[in-house]
C-alpha positions in Angstrom: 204.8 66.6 137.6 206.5 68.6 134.9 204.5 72.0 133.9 204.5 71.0 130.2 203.6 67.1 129.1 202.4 65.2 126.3 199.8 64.3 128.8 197.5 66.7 129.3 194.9 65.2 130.5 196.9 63.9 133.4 197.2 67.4 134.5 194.9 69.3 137.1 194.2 72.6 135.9 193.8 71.2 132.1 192.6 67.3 132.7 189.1 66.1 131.6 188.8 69.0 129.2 187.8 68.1 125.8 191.2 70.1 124.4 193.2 67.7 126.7 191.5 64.6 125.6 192.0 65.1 121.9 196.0 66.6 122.7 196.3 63.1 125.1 195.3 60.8 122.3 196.8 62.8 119.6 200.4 63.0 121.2 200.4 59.1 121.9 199.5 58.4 118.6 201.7 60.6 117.1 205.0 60.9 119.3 204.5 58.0 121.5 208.1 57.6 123.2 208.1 61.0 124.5 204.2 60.7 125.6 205.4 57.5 128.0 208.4 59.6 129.1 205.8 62.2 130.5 203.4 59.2 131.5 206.3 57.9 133.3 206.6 61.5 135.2 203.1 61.5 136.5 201.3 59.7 139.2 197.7 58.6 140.0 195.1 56.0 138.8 192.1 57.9 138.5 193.0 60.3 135.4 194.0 57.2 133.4 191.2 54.9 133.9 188.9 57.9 133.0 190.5 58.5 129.9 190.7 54.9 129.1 186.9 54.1 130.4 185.6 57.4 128.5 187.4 56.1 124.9 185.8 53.0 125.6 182.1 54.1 125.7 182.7 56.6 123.0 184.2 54.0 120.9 180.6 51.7 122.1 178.5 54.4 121.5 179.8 54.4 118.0 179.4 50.8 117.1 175.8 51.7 118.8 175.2 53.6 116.4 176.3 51.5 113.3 173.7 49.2 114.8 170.9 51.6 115.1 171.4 52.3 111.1 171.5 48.9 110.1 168.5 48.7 112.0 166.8 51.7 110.3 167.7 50.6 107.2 165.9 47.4 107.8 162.9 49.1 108.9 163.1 51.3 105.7 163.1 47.7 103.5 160.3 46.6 105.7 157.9 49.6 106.0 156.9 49.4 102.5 155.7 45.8 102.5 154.1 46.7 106.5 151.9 49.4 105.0 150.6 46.8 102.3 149.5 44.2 105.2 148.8 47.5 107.8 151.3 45.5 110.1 153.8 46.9 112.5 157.5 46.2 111.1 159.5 44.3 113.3 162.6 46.6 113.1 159.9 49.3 114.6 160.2 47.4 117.5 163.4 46.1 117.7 165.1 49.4 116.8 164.2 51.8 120.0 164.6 48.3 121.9 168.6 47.8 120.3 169.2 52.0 121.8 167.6 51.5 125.3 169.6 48.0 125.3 173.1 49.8 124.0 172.7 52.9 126.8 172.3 50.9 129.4 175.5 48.6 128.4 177.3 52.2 127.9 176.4 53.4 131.2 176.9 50.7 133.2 178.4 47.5 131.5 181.4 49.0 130.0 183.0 51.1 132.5 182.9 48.3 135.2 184.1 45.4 132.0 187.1 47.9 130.9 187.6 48.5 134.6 188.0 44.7 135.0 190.3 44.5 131.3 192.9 47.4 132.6 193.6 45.4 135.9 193.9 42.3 134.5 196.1 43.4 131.6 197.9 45.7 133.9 198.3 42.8 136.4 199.7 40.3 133.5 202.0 42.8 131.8 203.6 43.5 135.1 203.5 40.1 136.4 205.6 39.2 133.2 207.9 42.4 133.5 209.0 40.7 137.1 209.5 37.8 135.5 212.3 38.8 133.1 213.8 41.4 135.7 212.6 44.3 134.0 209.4 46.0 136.9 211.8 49.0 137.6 208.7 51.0 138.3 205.4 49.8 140.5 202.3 48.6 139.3 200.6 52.1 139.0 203.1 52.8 136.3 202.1 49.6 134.7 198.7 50.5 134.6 199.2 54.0 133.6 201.2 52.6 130.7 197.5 50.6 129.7 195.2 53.4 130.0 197.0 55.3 128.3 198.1 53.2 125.7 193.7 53.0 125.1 194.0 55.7 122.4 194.1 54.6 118.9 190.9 52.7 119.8 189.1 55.3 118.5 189.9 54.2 115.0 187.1 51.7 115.9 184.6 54.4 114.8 186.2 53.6 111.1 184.0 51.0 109.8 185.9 47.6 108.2 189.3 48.6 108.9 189.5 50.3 112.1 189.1 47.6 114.3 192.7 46.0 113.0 194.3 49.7 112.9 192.9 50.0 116.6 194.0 46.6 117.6 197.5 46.5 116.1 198.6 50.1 117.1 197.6 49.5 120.8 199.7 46.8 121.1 202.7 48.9 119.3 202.1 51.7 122.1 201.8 49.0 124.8 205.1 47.7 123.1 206.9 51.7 123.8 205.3 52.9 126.9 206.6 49.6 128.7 209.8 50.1 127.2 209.8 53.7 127.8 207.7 53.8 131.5 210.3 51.1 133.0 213.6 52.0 131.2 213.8 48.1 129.4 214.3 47.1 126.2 212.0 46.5 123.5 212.6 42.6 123.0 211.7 42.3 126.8 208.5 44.5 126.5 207.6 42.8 123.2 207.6 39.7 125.0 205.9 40.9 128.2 202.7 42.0 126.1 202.8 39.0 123.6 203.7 36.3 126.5 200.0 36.1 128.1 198.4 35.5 124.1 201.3 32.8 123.9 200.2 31.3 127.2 196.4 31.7 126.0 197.0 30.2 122.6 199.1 27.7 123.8 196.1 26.5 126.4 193.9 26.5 124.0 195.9 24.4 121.6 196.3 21.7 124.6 192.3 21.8 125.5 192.6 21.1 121.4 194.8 18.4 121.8 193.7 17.0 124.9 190.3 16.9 123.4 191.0 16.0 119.9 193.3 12.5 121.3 190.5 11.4 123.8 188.3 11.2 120.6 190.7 9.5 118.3 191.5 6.9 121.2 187.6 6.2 122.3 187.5 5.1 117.9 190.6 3.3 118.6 189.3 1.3 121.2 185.9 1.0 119.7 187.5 -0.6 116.7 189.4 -3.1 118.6 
């Protein structure tokens, strides 16, 4: 691996620091073709998922914690009227009930779900890069290209709008580090990360369909 990347965290004597995180998601934010070019250069799974797994939980903890002040702000509404009856408020309860539930999702749940997500989305991308001819690199590469592609999820931490700034600029960096990780064009790695949501869409729409003529054709009948 080259001594200086855009991907920090991928190397040894810098990876997993907190510097290195912020510099990994920073530089594929900011100058994503070169940060695939250097993602491209390196090797190993482990260091990826990591990266990817960790932005998930912070990203959970956060929306966590959105729920935890909802919460208390439903208790605050409630304590007044509680005092009056000398009841205990049901947020009281639910509250510390919401954070013991959300940990244990954190700490177990969402590392083995994003786990799960990354292969599968890995697996489709470069299932669909064989397809049009363009898998010039294995299917490490094409799951390196996923994790690290995880970092503008942090914008989920934005309330209202981050979740579509999150959404829509993951799929712009997917969108590069395909292009960039296995030398194609951007048509064919545009298509290889909107095929599987044309596929999915298009299912659903025949389920629709399939479901939606079955009816129409039982009144039919039952008219006749």
């Amino acid at each position: 691996m080259d001594t200086y990347t855009k991907v920090p965290w991928d190397l040894p004597q810098t990876g997993e620091g907190p510097s290195a995180f912020y510099a990994t998601i920073k530089n594929s934010i900011t100058d994503p073709v070169s940060f695939f070019d250097s993602v491209g250069k390196g090797e190993g799974l482990l260091r990826p998922w990591l990266y990817a797994v960790i932005i998930s939980i912070i990203v959970f903890a956060c929306v966590a914690a959105y729920q935890a002040g909802f919460a208390a702000l439903q208790f605050g509404t409630e304590i007044t009227d509680a005092i009056r009856r000398v009841v205990l408020p049901s947020s009281m309860l639910s509250a510390p009930l919401m954070i013991v539930f959300f940990l244990v999702l954190a700490a177990f749940v969402m590392p083995v779900a994003t786990t799960v997500g990354l292969f599968i989305q890995a697996g489709l991308y470069h299932l669909g890069l064989r397809i049009l001819g363009s898998a010039k690199r294995d299917f490490s590469q094409t799951f390196r290209t996923v994790c690290y592609s995880f970092g503008p999820q942090v914008f989920h931490v934005v309330p209202i709008f981050g979740g579509l700034i999150a959404g829509f600029w993951v799929i712009v960096l997917n969108i590069i580090g395909l292009k960039v990780v296995h030398d194609t064009t951007y048509a064919r790695s545009a298509i290889t990360v909107f095929l599987p949501l044309i596929i999915c869409c298009g299912l659903i729409l025949l389920i629709i369909t399939t479901i939606l003529g079955g009816v129409f054709a039982a009144i039919v009948t039952k008219q006749v």
